[in-house]
N, C-alpha and C positions, 0 to 999 in steps of 0.2 A: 728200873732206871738207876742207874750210877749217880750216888753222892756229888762226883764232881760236875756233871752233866745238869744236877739240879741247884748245884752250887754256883754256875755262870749268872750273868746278870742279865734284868730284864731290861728292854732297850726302850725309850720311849721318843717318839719322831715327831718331831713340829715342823712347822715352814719357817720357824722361829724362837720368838720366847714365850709364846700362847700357852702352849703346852704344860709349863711350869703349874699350870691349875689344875694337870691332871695329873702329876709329880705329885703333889702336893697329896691326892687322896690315896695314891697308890701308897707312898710314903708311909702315911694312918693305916691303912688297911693293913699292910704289910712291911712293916720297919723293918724287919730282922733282910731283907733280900739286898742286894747290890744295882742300880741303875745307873744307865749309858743315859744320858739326855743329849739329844743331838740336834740341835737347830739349825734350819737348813737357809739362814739369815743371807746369805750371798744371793741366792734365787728368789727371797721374797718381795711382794707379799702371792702367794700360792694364787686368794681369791679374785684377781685380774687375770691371771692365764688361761690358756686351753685345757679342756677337760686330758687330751692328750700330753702335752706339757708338764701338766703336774702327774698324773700316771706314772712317764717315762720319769720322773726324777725321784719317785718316791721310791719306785721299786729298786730302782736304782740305789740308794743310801739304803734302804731293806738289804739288800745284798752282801754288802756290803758291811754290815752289822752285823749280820747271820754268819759270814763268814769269818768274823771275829769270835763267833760263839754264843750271842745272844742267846739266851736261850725261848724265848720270845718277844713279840713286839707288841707293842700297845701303839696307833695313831693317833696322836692328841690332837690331831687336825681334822677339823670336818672337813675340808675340803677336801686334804688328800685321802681321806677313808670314801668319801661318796667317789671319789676317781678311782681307786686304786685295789683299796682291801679285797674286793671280789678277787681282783686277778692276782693277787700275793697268796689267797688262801689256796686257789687251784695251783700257785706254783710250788707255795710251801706247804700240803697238808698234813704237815705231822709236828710245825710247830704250832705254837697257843697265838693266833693274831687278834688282836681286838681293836674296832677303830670306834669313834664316839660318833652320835647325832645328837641332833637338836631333841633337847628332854620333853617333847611332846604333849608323853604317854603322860605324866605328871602333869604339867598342867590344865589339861583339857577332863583330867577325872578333880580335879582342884575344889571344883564347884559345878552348878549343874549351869552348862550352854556358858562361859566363862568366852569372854573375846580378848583373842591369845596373839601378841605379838610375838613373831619372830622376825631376832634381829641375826643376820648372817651375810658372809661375802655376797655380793653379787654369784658367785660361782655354786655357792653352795644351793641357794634362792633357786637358780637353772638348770642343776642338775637331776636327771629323771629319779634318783636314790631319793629327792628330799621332796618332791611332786607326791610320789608314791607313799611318801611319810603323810604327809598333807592330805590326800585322799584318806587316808585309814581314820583319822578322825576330824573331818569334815560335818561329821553330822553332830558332832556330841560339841562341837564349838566355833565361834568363827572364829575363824584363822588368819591372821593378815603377813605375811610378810615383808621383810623388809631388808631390799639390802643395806648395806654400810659399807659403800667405800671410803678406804682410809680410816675409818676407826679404829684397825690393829695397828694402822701407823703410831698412832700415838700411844700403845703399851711398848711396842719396841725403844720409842725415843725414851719408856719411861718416864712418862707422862700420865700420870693416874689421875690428877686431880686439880689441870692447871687451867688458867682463863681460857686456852684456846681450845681445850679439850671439852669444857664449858659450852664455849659457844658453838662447837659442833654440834654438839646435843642439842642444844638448845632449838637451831636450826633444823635438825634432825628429826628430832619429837616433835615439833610444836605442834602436829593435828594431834597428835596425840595426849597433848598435855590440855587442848581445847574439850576433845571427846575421849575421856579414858579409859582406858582399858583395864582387865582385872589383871592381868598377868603381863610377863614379858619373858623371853625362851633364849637364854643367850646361845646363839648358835654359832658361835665362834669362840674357842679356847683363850682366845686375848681375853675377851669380855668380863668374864670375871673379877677383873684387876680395875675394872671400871665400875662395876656393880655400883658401888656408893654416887658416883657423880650420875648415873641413868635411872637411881633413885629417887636423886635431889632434883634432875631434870620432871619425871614424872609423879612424885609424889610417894610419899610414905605407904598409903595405901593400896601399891602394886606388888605382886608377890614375885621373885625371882625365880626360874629355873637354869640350870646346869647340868649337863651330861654329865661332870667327871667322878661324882661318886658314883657313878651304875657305871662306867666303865671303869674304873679298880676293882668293883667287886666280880666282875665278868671277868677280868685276867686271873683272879685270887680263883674264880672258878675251874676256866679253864687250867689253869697249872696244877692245881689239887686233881683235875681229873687226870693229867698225864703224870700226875705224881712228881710234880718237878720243883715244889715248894721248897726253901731252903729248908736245910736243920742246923742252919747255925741259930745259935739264941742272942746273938751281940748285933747290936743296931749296925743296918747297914751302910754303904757308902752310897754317893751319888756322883758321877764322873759327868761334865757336862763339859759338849763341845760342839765347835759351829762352823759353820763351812763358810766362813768370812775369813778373806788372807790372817789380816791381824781381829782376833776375836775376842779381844781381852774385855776392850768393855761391855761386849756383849755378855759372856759369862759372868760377870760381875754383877751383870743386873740381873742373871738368871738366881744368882746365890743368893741377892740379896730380895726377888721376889719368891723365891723359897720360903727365905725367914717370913718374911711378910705376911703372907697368909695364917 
C-alpha cells in the first residue's frame, strides 16, 4: 500500500456532536493520523427516524467521504451502525469500516449476574442488531433497557450539567435510583459527556460503560492489518464539519468538547 494512500485521513461520522467521545479515543490510540469529523447535525437526532431513514443518510455521507479519500470510516453512532455498517461493508469491502455498540460484553462479565442498564435512543432499543446483542448475554445478567428520548438533545445544546438536564435524569432514573442497579451501558455516543450528571443522578456506587475505547482500538486494528497506519511521527490534525447551513457554533462545541474530555 502507498505512503500516500495510508497518509489520508481517517473519517469519523456521527448524527452530530456524540461522536466526539470516540474522536477523543481514536485521538489517544492514534495521535500521529489526520481525522475528518463530520456531524450530520441538519438531520438530527438519527434515534427518532426510520431504521431506513438513517441507512439511506449514512451511506450516503460515507460516500461521500470515501470519495474525498478517507481512508476508512469509523461510526460513532450506534444508531447509524445497527442501520447501516452491515450494508457500507458489503458495498465497501476493502476499506477498514468500524461502527460502535452498546459495551455489553464488559459489563455483564463485571461481576457475577450484575443487573445492567442500558441507556440508548429509542431506535437503537428496537433494532434487531441490539435484541441480538441482548440475547447473547441474557443469561449471565439482567438486562434492562432503556430508551432516552432527547437525552442527546441536550449534549448538542451543550448542556452537560445544567438544571434541566438534572431533572431529566432525575425523571428518567427515578426506578432506578429507588431499586439499583450495579451498572449502566451508555449506548449512545452523546452519553459520555453526561456521565457525571447519570452518576450523581444514580449514585456513586454504579460502574460506567462505553463503547469508544474498543472501537479505536478495532480501527487501530483493522488499518494495521491493511497496512494503512500512518508514518508520519508529528501529531495529527482533526478537521471537523457539519451539514448545518451555518455550522460555526456547532464546531465550536465539537473543539471545545475535544478539549474537554
Amino acid at each position: 500500500m502507498s505512503l500516500l494512500k495510508s497518509n489520508k485521513p481517517i473519517a469519523v461520522f456521527d448524527s452530530g456532536v456524540g461522536g466526539i467521545s470516540v474522536l477523543r479515543e481514536l485521538v489517544h490510540i492514534m495521535p500521529n493520523e489526520n481525522y475528518i469529523y463530520f456531524g450530520d447535525s441538519a438531520n438530527a437526532p438519527y434515534g427518532t427516524k426510520t431504521t431506513d431513514e438513517v441507512r439511506e443518510l449514512t451511506i450516503g455521507h460515507a460516500k461521500d467521504l470515501f470519495e474525498e479519500g478517507a481512508k476508512g470510516l469509523v461510526v460513532a453512532c450506534n444508531t447509524a451502525t445497527s442501520a447501516a455498517v452491515r450494508n457500507l461493508r458489503e458495498l465497501y469491502p476493502k476499506i477498514p469500516i468500524v461502527g460502535i455498540e452498546p459495551a455489553l460484553k464488559p459489563a455483564v462479565e463485571a461481576k457475577e449476574h450484575p443487573t445492567v442498564l442500558v441507556m440508548a435512543t429509542p431506535m437503537t432499543i428496537r433494532e434487531a442488531k441490539f435484541q441480538k446483542l441482548m440475547e447473547r448475554y441474557q443469561n449471565q445478567g439482567e438486562i434492562i433497557p432503556l430508551p432516552c428520548p432527547g437525552l442527546m438533545d441536550f449534549v448538542e445544546r451543550g448542556d452537560l450539567n445544567g438544571d434541566d438536564l438534572k431533572k431529566y435524569l432525575v425523571e428518567l432514573l427515578y426506578a432506578y435510583k429507588q431499586e439499583p442497579v450495579d451498572s449502566v451501558v451508555l449506548g449512545c455516543t452523546h452519553y459520555p459527556f453526561v456521565r457525571d450528571a447519570i452518576v450523581e443522578t444514580l449514585g456513586e456506587s454504579v460502574t460506567v460503560f462505553d463503547g469508544g475505547e474498543g472501537t479505536a482500538r478495532e480501527m487501530h486494528r483493522r488499518l494495521e492489518e491493511a497496512h494503512l497506519l500512518t508514518d508520519r511521527t508529528e501529531k495529527g490534525e482533526v478537521e471537523f464539519r457539519n451539514s448545518l447551513p451555518d455550522s460555526s457554533d456547532k464546531i465550536k462545541l465539537c473543539k471545545e468538547l475535544l478539549k474537554e474530555i
